[in-house]
GUKETOR-176546 format. One record per residue (C-alpha): residue number from 1; residue in three letters; x negated, y, z negated. Coordinates in steps of 0.001 Angstrom, whole numbers. Layout:
// residues N
  num  residuo       xx       yy       zz
  NUM      ala        X        Y        Z
...
END
This chain:
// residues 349
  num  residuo       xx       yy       zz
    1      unk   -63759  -207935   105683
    2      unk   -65327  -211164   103947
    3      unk   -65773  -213308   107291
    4      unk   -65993  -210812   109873
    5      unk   -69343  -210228   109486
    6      unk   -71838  -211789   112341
    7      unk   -74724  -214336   112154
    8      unk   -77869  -212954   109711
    9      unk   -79983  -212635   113115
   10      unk   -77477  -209771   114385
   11      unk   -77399  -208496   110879
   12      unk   -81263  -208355   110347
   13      unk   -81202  -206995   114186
   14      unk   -78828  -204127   112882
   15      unk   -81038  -203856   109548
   16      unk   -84623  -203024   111927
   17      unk   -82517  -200831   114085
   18      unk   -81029  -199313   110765
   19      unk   -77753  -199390   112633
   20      unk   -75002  -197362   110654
   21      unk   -72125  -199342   112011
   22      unk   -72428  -202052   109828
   23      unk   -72778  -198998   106460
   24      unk   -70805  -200530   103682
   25      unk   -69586  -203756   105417
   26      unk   -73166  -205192   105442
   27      unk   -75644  -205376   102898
   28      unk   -79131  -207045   102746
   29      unk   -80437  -208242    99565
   30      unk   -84626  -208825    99722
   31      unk   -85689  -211394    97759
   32      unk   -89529  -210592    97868
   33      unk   -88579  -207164    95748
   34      unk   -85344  -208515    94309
   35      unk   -83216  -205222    95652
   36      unk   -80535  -204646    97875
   37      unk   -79732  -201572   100112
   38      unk   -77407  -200821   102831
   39      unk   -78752  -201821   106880
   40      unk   -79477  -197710   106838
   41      unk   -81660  -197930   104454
   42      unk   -85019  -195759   105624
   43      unk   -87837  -197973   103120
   44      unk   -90455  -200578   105003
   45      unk   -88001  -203672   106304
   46      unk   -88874  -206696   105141
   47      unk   -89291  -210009   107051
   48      unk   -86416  -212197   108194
   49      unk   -87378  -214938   106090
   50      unk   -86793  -212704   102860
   51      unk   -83394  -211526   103669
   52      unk   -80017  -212382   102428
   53      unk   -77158  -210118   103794
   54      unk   -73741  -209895   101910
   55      unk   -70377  -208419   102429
   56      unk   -70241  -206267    99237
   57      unk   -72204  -204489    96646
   58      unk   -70923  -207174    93855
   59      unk   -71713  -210490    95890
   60      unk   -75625  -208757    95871
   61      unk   -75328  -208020    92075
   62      unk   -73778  -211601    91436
   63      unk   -76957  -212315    93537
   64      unk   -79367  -211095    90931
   65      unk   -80411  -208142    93015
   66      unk   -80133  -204176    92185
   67      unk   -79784  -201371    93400
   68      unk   -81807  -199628    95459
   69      unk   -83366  -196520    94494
   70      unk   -83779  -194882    98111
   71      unk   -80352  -195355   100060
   72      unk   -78118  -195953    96720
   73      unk   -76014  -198728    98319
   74      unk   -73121  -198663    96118
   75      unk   -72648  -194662    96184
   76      unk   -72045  -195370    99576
   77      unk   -69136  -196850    99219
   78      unk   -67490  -194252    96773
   79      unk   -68464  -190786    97873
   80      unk   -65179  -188549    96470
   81      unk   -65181  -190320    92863
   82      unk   -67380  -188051    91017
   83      unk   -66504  -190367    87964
   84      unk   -67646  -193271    89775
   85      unk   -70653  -192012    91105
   86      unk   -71865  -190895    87708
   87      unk   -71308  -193918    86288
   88      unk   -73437  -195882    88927
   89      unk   -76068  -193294    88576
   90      unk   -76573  -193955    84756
   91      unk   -76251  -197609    85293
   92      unk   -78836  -197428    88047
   93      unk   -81554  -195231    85528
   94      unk   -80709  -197915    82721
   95      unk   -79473  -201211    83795
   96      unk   -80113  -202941    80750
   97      unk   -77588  -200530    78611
   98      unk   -74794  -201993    76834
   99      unk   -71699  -200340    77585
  100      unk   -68594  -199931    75609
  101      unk   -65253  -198177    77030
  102      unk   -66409  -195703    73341
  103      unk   -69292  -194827    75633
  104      unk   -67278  -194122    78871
  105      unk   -64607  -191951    76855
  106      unk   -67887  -190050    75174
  107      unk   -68929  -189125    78687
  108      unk   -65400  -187414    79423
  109      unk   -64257  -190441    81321
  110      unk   -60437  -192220    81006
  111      unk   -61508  -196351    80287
  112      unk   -58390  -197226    82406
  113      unk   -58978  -194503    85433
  114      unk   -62665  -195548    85300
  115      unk   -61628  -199512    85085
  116      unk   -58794  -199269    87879
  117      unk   -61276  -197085    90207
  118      unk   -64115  -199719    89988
  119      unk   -61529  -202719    90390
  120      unk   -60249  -201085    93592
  121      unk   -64123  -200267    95037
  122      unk   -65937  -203210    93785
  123      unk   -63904  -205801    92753
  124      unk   -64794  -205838    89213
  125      unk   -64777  -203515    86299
  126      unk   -67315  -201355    85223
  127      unk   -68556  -203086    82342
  128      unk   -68305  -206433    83784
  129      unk   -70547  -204691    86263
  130      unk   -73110  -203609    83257
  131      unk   -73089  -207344    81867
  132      unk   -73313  -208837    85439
  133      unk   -76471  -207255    85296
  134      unk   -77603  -207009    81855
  135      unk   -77274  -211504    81695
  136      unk   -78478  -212032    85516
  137      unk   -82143  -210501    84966
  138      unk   -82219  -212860    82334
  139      unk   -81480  -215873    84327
  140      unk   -83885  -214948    86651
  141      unk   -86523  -214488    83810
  142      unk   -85862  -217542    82264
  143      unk   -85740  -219103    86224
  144      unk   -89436  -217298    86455
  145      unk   -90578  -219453    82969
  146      unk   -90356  -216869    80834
  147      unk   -89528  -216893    77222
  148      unk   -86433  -216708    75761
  149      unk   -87214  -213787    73957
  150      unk   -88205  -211993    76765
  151      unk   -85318  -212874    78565
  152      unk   -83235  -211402    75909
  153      unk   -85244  -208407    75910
  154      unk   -85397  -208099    80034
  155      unk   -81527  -208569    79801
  156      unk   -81249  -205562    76957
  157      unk   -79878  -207075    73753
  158      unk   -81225  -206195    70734
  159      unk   -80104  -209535    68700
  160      unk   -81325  -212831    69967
  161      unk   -78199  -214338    68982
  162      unk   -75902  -211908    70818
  163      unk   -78021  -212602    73749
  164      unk   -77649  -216421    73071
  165      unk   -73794  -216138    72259
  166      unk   -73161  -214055    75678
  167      unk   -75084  -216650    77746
  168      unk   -73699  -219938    76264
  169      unk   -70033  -217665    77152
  170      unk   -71027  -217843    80887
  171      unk   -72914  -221049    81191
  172      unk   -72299  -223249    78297
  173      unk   -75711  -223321    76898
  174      unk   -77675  -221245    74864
  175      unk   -81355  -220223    76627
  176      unk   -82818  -222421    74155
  177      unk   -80708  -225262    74873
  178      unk   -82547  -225791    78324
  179      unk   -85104  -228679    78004
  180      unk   -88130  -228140    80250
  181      unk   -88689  -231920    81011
  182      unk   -84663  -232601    81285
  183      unk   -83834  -234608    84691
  184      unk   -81333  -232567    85368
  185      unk   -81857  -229041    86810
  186      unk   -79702  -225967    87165
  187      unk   -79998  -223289    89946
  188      unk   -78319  -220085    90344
  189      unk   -77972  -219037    93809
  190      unk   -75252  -216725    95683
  191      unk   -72974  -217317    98341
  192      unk   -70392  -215188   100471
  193      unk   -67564  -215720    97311
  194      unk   -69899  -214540    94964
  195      unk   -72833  -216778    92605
  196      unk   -72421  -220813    91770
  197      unk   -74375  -222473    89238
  198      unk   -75674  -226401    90579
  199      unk   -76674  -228924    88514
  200      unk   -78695  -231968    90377
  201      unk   -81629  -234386    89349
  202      unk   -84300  -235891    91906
  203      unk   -81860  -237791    93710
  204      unk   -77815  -236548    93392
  205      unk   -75739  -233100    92332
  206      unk   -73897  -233679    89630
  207      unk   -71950  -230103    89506
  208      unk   -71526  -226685    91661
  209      unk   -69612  -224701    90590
  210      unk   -68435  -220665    91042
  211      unk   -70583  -218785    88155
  212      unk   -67884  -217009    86592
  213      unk   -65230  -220201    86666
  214      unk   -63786  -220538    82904
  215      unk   -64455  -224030    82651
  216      unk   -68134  -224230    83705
  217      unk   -69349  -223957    79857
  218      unk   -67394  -226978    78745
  219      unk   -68253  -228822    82177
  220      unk   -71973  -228751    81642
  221      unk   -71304  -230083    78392
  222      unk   -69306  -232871    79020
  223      unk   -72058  -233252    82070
  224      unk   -74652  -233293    79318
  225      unk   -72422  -235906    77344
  226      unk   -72079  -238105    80131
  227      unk   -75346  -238511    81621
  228      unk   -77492  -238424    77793
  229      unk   -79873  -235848    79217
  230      unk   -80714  -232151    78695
  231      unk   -80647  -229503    81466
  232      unk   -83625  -227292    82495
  233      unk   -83797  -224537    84764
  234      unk   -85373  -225101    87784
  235      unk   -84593  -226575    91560
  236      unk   -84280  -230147    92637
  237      unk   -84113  -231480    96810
  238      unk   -80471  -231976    96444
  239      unk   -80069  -228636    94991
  240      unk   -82056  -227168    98036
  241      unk   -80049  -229030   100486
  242      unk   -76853  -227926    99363
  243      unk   -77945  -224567    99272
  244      unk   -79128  -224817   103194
  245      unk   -75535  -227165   103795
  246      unk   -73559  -224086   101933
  247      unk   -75356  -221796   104290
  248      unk   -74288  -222949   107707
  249      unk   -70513  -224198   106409
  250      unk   -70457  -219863   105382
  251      unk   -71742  -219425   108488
  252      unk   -69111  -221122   110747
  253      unk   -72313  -223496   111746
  254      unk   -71122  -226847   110144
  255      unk   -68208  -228149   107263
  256      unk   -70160  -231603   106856
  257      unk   -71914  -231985   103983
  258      unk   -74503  -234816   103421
  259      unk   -76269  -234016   100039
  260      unk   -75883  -236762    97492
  261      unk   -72843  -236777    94947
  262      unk   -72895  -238450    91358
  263      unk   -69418  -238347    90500
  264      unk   -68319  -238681    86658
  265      unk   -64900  -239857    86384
  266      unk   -62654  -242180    85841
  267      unk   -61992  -244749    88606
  268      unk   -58757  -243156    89775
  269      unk   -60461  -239648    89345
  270      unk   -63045  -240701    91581
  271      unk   -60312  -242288    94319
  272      unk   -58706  -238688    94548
  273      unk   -61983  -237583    94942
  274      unk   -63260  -239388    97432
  275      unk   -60079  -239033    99118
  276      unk   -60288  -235366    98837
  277      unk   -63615  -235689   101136
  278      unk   -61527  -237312   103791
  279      unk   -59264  -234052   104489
  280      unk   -61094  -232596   107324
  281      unk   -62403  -228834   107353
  282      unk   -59572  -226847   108275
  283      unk   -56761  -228733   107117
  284      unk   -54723  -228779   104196
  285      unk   -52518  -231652   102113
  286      unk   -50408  -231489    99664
  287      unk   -50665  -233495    96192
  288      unk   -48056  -235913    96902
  289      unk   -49803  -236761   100452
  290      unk   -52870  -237183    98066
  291      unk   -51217  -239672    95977
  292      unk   -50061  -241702    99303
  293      unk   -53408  -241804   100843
  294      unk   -55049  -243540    97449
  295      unk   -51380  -245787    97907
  296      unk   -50136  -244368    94303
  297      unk   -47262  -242658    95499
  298      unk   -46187  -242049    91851
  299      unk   -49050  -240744    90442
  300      unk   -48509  -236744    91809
  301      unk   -48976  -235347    88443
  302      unk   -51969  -237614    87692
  303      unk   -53678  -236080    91182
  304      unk   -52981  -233071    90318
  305      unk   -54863  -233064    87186
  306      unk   -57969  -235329    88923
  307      unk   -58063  -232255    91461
  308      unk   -58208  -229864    89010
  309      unk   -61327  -231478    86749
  310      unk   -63176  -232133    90044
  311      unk   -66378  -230473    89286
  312      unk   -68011  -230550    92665
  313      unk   -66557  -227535    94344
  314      unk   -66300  -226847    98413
  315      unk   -68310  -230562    98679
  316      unk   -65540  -232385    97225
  317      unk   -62535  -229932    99104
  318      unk   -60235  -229570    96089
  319      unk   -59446  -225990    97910
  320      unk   -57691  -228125   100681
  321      unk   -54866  -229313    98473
  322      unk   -51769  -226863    97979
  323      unk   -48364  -227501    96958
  324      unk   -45585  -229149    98911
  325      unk   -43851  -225833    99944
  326      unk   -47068  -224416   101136
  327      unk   -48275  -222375    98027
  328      unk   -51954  -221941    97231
  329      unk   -51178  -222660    93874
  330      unk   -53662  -222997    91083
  331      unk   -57754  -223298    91923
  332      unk   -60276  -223149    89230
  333      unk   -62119  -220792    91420
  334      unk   -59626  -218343    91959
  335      unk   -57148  -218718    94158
  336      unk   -58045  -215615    96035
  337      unk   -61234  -217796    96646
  338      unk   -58909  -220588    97761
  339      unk   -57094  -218516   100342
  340      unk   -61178  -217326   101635
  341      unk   -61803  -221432   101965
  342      unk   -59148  -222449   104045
  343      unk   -59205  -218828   106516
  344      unk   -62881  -219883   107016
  345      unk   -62509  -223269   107668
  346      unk   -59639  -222423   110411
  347      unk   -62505  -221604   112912
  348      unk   -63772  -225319   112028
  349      unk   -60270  -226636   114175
END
């Protein structure tokens, strides 16, 4: 399970021991060769410092890392799906295919057995799987400074401007629309629920937010709107230090956050905000106690809606607010990632 697993030093201690206790519930994701293979896995182990471990095979692919070619990590986890298994194996020899469901059916494969059978192992569907991939090594080219059109061609598409149309779906800009002497900067980086995009200058973050959240591509626009600037790619210090904050609150270390918060809003938006920071780490609220705490007792529709543009997730606690009979409700995250917040922050009683 998500938050059962123990600190990275017992982890990387099971990983030099190649201890098969942790096979499929741990997996370690090296960022000096940009793979990830299961603790088992019988290649050189890497240093400490170059580690990442993760509780499935999608959180390391939302990572940006692959496969491995030596202990096959995610055929692990499926051994009696021969469907499955072939499927991985062709996506592992060419990672940069596109897939249709017209290619699964060609293979002999039912698109809705395949698609239920990868939901129920991984989380995701097969071809979401495929694109994960296909869009993520170009990120990380474009992250490395490379050109657009090699990240197009490192990420497999043919057509520049399906390439630019299917990133602009999952970020909001097109790889051309990065500026390389913007202010701001954007990061990709992964954490336990899966990969969040942050967008900071020198000084504050403006936005951090879950990767595959609906409203990210018309948040960094209205971000871009706002503050009259472009966006680059590239890492800023309060991008780092959220990334080290996000770390130990994962790791049951510490739920206070100090990295520096520009907040766009209007000045009631930013009172539910800031009153959303004041609900400590393993509590909850609901949106009318919200609306007494900023003394508009009224005003629980209008909280509501300032709780669901906050664009500063786990920092600003939006997660912490559910609904007066004690349903999750709605969370642009997912609420499934809503119900992961608050059972991790219970141990921060």
């Amino acid at each position: 399970m998500l938050f059962t697993l123990p600190s990275d030093a017992t982890l990387y201690d099971a990983l030099i021991a190649r201890d098969p206790a942790y096979d499929g519930r741990a997996f370690v994701g090296v960022r000096s060769t940009g793979v990830f293979c299961r603790l088992t896995c019988p290649a050189r182990k890497p240093k400490a410092e170059n580690c990442s471990f993760h509780d499935s095979p999608t959180a390391c692919i939302d990572a940006g890392f692959r496969p491995c070619n030596r202990c096959h990590p995610m055929h692990a986890l499926v051994p009696d799906d021969p469907a499955v298994q072939d499927l991985l194996t062709r996506l592992d020899n060419a990672p940069t295919r596109r897939w249709s469901e017209t290619d699964v059916k060609a293979l002999g494969h039912d698109p809705s057995t395949i698609r239920r059978a990868f939901k129920r192992h991984f989380g995701t569907t097969f071809l979401d799987l495929a694109r994960a991939r296909r869009l993520q090594a170009g990120f990380t080219t474009l992250a490395d400074g490379g050109r657009v059109i090699d990240a197009q061609l490192e990420a497999g598409f043919d057509s520049p401007s399906a390439f630019r149309k299917a990133f602009a779906a999952m970020i909001g800009l097109p790889p051309g629309g990065f500026q390389k002497s913007a202010l701001l900067k954007a990061d990709w980086f992964q954490t336990v629920l899966g990969p969040m995009i942050g967008v900071a200058d020198n000084t504050h973050l403006h936005l951090l937010e879950f990767a595959d959240r609906k409203a990210l591509p018309a948040e960094l626009k209205r971000l871009v709107t706002s503050t009259k600037s472009g966006v680059a790619i590239g890492s800023t210090p309060p991008l780092e230090q959220v990334k080290q904050e996000l770390q130990s609150y994962f790791g049951g270390q510490n739920a206070t956050f100090t990295t520096p918060l520009a907040l766009h809003g209007t000045p009631f938006t930013k009172d539910v905000w800031r009153a959303l920071q004041t609900i400590p780490a393993g509590h909850t609220r609901s949106y009318a106690a919200l609306a007494e705490t900023i003394q508009r007792p009224t005003a629980t529709r209008a909280v509501a809606r300032a709780n669901g543009a906050n664009q500063i997730a786990i920092l600003i606690p939006c997660h912490r607010v559910i609904g007066a009979d004690g349903a999750l409700t709605g969370y642009g995250g997912g609420v499934w990632r809503k119900r992961k917040l608050i059972d991790l922050e219970r141990q921060y009683l």
